[in-house]
Every structure is written in C-alpha cells, then in structure tokens.
C-alpha positions as semicolon CSV with decimal commas, in nm:
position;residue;x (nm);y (nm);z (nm)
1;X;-3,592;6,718;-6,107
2;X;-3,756;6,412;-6,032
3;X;-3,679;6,196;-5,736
4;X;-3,833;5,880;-5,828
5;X;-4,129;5,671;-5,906
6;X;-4,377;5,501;-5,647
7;X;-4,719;5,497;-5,612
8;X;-4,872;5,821;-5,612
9;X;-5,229;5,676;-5,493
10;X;-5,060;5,578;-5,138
11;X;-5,230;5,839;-4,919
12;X;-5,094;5,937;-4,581
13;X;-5,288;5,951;-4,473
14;X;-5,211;6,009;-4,193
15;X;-5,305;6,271;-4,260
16;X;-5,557;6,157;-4,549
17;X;-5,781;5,945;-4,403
18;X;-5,911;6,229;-4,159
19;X;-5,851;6,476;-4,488
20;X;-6,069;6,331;-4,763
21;X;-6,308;6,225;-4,470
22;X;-6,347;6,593;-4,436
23;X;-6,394;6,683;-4,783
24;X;-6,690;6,439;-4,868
25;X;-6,839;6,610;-4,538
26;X;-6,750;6,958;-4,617
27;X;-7,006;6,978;-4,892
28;X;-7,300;6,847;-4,678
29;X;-7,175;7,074;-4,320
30;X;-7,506;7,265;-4,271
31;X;-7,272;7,481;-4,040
32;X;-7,149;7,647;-4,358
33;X;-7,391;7,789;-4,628
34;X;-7,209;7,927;-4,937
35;X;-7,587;8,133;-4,990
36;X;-7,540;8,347;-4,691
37;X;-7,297;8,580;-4,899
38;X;-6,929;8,427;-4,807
39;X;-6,662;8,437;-5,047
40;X;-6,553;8,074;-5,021
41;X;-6,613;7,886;-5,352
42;X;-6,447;7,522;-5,363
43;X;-6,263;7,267;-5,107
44;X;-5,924;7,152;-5,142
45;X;-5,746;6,863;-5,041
46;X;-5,406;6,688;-5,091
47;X;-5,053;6,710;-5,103
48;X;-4,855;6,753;-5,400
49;X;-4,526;6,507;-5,387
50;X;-4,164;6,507;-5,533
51;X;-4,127;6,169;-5,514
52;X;-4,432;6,075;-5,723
53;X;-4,515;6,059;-6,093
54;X;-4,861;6,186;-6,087
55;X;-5,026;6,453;-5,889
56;X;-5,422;6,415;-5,746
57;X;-5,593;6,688;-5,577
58;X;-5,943;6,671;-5,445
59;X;-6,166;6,996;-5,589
60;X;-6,499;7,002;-5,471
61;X;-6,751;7,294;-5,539
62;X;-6,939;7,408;-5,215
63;X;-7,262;7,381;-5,171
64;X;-7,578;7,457;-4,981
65;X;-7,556;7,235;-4,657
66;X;-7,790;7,024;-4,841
67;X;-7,671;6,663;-4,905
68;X;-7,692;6,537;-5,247
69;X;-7,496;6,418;-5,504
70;X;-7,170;6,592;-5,606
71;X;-7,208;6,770;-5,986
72;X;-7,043;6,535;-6,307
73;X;-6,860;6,854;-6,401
74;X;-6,754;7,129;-6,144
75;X;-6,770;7,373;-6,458
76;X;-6,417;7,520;-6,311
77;X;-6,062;7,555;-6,494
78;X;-5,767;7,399;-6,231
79;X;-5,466;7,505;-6,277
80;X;-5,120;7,414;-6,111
81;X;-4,806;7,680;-6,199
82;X;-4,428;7,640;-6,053
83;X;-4,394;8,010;-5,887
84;X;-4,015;8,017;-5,928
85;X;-3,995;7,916;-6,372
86;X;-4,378;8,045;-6,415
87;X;-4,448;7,672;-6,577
88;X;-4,823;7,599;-6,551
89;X;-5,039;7,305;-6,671
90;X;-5,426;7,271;-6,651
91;X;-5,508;6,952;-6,421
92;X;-5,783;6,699;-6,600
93;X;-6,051;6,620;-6,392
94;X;-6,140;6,215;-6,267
95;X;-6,437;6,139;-6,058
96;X;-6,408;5,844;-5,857
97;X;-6,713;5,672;-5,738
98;X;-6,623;5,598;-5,292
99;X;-6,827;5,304;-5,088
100;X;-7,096;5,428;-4,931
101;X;-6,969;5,792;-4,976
102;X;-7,040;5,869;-5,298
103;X;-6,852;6,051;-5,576
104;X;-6,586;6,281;-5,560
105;X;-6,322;6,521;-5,787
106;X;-6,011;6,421;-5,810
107;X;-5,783;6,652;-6,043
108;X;-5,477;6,518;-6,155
109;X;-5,180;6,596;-6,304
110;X;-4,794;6,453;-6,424
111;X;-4,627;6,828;-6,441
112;X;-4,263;6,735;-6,222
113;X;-4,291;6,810;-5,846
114;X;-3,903;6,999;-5,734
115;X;-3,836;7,051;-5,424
116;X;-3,773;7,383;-5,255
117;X;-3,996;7,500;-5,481
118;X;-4,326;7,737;-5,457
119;X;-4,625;7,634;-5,615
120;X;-4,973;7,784;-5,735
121;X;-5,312;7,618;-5,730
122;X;-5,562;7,762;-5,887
123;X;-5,974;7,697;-5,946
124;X;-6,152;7,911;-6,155
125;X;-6,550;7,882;-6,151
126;X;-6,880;8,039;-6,316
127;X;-6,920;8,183;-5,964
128;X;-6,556;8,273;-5,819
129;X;-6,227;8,149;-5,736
130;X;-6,007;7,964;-5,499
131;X;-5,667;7,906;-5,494
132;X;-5,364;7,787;-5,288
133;X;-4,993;7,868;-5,217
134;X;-4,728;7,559;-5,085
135;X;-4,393;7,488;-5,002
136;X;-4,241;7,131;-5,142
137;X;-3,956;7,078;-4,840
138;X;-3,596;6,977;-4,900
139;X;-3,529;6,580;-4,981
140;X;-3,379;6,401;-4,708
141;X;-3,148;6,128;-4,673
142;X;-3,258;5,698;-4,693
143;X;-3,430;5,600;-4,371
144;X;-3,173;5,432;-4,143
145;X;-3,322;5,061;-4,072
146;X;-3,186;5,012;-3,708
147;X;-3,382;4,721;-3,645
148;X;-3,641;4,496;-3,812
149;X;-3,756;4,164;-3,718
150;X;-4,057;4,004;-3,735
151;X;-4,204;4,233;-3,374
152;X;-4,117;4,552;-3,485
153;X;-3,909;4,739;-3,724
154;X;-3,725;5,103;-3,606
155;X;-3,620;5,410;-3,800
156;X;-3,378;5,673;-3,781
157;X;-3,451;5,951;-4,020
158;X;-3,195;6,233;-4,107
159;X;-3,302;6,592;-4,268
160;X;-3,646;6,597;-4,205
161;X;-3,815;6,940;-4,062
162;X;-4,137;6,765;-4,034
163;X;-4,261;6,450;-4,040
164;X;-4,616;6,426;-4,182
165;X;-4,682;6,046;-4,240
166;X;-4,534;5,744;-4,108
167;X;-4,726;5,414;-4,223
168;X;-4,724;5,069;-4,278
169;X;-4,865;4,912;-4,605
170;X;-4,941;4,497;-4,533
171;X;-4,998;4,257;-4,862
172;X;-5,200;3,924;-4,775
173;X;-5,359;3,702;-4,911
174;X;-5,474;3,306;-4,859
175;X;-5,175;3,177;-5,045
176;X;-4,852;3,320;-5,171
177;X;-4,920;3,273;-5,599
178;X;-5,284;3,451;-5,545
179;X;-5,313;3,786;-5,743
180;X;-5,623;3,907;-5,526
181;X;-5,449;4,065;-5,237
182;X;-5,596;4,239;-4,943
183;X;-5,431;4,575;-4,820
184;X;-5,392;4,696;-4,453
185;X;-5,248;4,980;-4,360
186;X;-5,192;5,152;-4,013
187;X;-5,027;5,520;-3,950
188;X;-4,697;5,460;-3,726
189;X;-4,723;5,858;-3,677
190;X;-4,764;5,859;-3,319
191;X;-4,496;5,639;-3,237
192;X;-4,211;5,879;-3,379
193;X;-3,923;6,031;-3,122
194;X;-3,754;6,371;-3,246
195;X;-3,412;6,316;-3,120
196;X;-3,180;6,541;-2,993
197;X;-2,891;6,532;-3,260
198;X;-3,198;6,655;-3,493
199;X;-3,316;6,313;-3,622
200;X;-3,672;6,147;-3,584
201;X;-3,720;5,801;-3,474
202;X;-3,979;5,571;-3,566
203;X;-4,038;5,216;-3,353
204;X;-4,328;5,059;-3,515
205;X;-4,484;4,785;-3,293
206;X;-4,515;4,524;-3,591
207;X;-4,652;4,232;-3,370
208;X;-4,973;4,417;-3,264
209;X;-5,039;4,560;-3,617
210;X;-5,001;4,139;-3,731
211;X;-5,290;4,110;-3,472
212;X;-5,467;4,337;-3,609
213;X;-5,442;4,143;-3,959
214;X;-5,522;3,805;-3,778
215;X;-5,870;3,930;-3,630
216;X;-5,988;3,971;-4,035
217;X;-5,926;3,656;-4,129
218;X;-6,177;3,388;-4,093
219;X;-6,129;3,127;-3,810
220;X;-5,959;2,796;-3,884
221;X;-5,808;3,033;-4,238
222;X;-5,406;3,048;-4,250
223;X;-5,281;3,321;-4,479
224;X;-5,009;3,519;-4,619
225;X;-4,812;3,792;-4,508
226;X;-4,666;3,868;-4,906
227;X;-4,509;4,142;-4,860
228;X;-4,487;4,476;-4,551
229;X;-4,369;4,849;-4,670
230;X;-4,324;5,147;-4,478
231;X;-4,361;5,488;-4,677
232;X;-4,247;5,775;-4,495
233;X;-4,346;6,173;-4,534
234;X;-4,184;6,489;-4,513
235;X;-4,360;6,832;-4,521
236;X;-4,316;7,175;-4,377
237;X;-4,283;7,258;-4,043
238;X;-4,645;7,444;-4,109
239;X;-4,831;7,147;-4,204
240;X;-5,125;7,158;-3,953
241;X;-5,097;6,863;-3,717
242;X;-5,368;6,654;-3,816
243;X;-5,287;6,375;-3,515
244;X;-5,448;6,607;-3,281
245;X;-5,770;6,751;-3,467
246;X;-6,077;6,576;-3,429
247;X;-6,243;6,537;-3,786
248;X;-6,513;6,801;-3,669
249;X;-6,266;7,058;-3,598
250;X;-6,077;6,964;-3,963
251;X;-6,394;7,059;-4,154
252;X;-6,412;7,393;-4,023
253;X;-6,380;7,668;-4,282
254;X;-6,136;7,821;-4,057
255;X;-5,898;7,580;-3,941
256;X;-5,588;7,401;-4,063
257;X;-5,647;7,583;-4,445
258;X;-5,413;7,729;-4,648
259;X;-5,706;7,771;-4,909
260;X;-5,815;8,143;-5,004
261;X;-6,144;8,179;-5,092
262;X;-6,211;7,799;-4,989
263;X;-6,169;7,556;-4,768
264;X;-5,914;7,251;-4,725
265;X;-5,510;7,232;-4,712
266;X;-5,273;7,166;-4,993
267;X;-4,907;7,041;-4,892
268;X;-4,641;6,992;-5,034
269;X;-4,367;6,661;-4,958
270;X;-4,129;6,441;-5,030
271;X;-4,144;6,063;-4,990
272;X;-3,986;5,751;-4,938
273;X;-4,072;5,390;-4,978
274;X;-3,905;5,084;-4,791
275;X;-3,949;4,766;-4,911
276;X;-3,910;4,554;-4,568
277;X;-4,043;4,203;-4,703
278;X;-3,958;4,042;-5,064
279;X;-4,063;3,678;-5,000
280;X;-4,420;3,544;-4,853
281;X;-4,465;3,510;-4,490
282;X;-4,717;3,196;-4,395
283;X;-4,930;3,294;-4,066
284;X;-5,097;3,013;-3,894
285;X;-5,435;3,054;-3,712
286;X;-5,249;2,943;-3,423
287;X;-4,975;3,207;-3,436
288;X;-5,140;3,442;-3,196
C-alpha cells in the first residue's frame, strides 16, 4: 500500500542534517580503524518512508581513518527485502558529488514502503557484511492546523508514537514568476508539546524563521516569500533522539545504531506534507 507521493529527497533532517554529517565523517574518524581486526564493514544512513515514491540510503564502505576520496564503486550487492511477504529488490547505486564534502553513496530504490511492516537491509562486500532490521510505524491522521498566520503556524497531531521531524521548507526568490528559487529550511523539532490526551503539538515561531530569511538577502533587495510547507515525521518510539546528541557522539560506532556489523541507523516513517502558502508573499527590506 502506498500512501502517497511527495518528495522523497526532503530530508529531516532533523534528524539528517546531523546524520549524513556523520556519515561523510565516519569514513575519515581516525578513532575507528577497520585494520585493527573489527567486524564492522560499511555505514548506514537513512530512513526508509511510506509516504514516498523512492527510497535513498547512504552505504559507505569503511575505511582506514585516512581521509581520501570515497571509491566509484563500493564493489557490494544492497539489498532491501519486506520480512513479512519475503519481497526483495537489489537497490542501484548513485553517487552524488556534496560542496566541499565530497562524494558519497546513495542507494536507491522504488520497491513500496507499508507500514507496520518489518524490513531487511542488506550489504554484501568482497570483505564482509552489514545489514539492518526496522520498523515502518502506523500512519496517522492529517495534522490539525489550529492556527496559522503570518507569526506562526500551530499543530495538533493525532496517532503519532514518535515524532522524528518537524520542519519548515521556505520558497523565495526576487520576484514571484522567477524559476530560480532559493530553499530554507529550519527543524521546528524542539518546539513540539506531547499533550496529555496523547497528541503532540507543534507552535512554530514563523516570524523569527522570516528573520532568518531577511538577513540573506542583500540590503536595499525586496523578495518573495512563494510559497512555506511544513513536512512532518513519524517513527518508532526507538528512534534514537538525535536533538540531544552532539555530532561527535552520533559518529560513534556504538551509539544510536541499529547497524550489525556497521555503523549508522536506518528508520523507518511515515510522512506528511502541508502546503501552508499557494500564492507569493512580497517582503520589503523594511519589513523587519
């Protein structure tokens, strides 16, 4: 079953920021040495979503605490399998080139995503394996909009056993007909409420993240506000809490993984996009 389209590059970052800011450091962490006889072969990071189209997982081999460039082919099979029907699929491999970071795996996939269901990663290498096991959570119900104006928009949110990613996604550009836009985005996680009748609320303080926006603009520059989402996560309740690791603790081999024989966390969720703005917002420089 598939629960609808959006666009599976949105990271949550939340979450993902700190994530695939871990992985491009993993390989280089002269802390861990894959030569001193451990059985830890490849990093893993990403989520795999219901509510998306097409899956990406980052696969990274580990290597010798020496920086350097990241191999063209990680001469390993990836493959994803649905525990419960036994379905499984062989991911194809994309390397995308990151500024100032370099190159990176990213496996990928458009095998359906159910929920409440098990799934199986697998990487199978010239020099050993790693694999993963995850949960995809329930789907919950359309994020109640109890307020949104242009300071701040709040959420009450119904069925969810954890929140994992709360963000908001800002189009701009100079003028409203352009078609080079500029994306901001700013994780709302932090500012979420669980409630006592078993509901999370979200109050997302939209006048300081405008601000924000403003302050990269050139002076004397009005621009556009086209267009503001707000995509919203749900994982299980053992999704490591990201909000409170500091990115050194994240790329330790030992923390926050649900990797064996590796490193890195796989999760599983369901998401939900709301589209808050449809028409373009002028901002005068002398708004703030």
């Amino acid at each position: 079953m598939q629960l609808g389209s959006q666009d599976s590059t949105i990271s949550f970052q939340l979450i993902l920021f700190i994530v695939c800011t871990a992985l491009l450091n993993t390989g280089c962490d002269p802390s861990f040495n894959p030569i001193k006889q451990n059985d830890r072969y490849f990093s893993v990071f990403g989520y795999l979503n219901a509510s998306a189209d097409t899956q990406y997982v980052r696969i990274e081999k580990l290597r010798d605490g020496m920086p350097g460039e990241t191999p063209s082919d990680l001469e390993a099979k990836i493959t994803l399998t649905n525990v419960a029907t036994n379905q499984t699929v062989t991911m194809q491999d994309s390397v995308y080139e990151y500024y100032l970071q370099g190159k990176a795996h990213n496996f990928y996939t458009t095998m359906d995503i159910n929920p409440n269901q098990k799934y199986r990663l697998e990487v199978n290498g010239e020099e050993g394996n790693s694999s993963a096991e995850l949960e995809i959570p329930d789907a919950f119900s359309k994020p109640e909009v109890l307020d949104n104006s242009k300071f701040q928009t709040i959420l009450k949110m119904q069925g969810i056993k954890r929140l994992v990613g709360i963000k908001t996604i800002y189009q701009t550009c100079q003028t409203c007909s352009c078609d080079e836009t500029i994306r901001y985005t700013y994780s709302n996680l932090k500012d979420t409420l669980y409630m006592d009748d078993g509901s999370v609320k979200a109050e997302i303080d939209l006048l300081e993240e405008k601000k924000k926006i403003f302050l990269n603009y050139p002076e004397n520059k009005d621009y556009s506000i086209l267009r503001y989402d707000v995509v919203v996560a749900a994982g299980m309740p053992s999704w490591p809490n990201y909000a409170d690791l500091d990115p050194e603790e994240v790329i330790l081999p030992d923390v926050a993984t649900n990797v064996n024989n590796g490193v890195g966390y796989l999760g599983g969720i369901v998401s939900d996009t709301l589209n808050m703005i449809d028409t373009c917002t002028r901002v005068a420089t002398a708004s703030f």
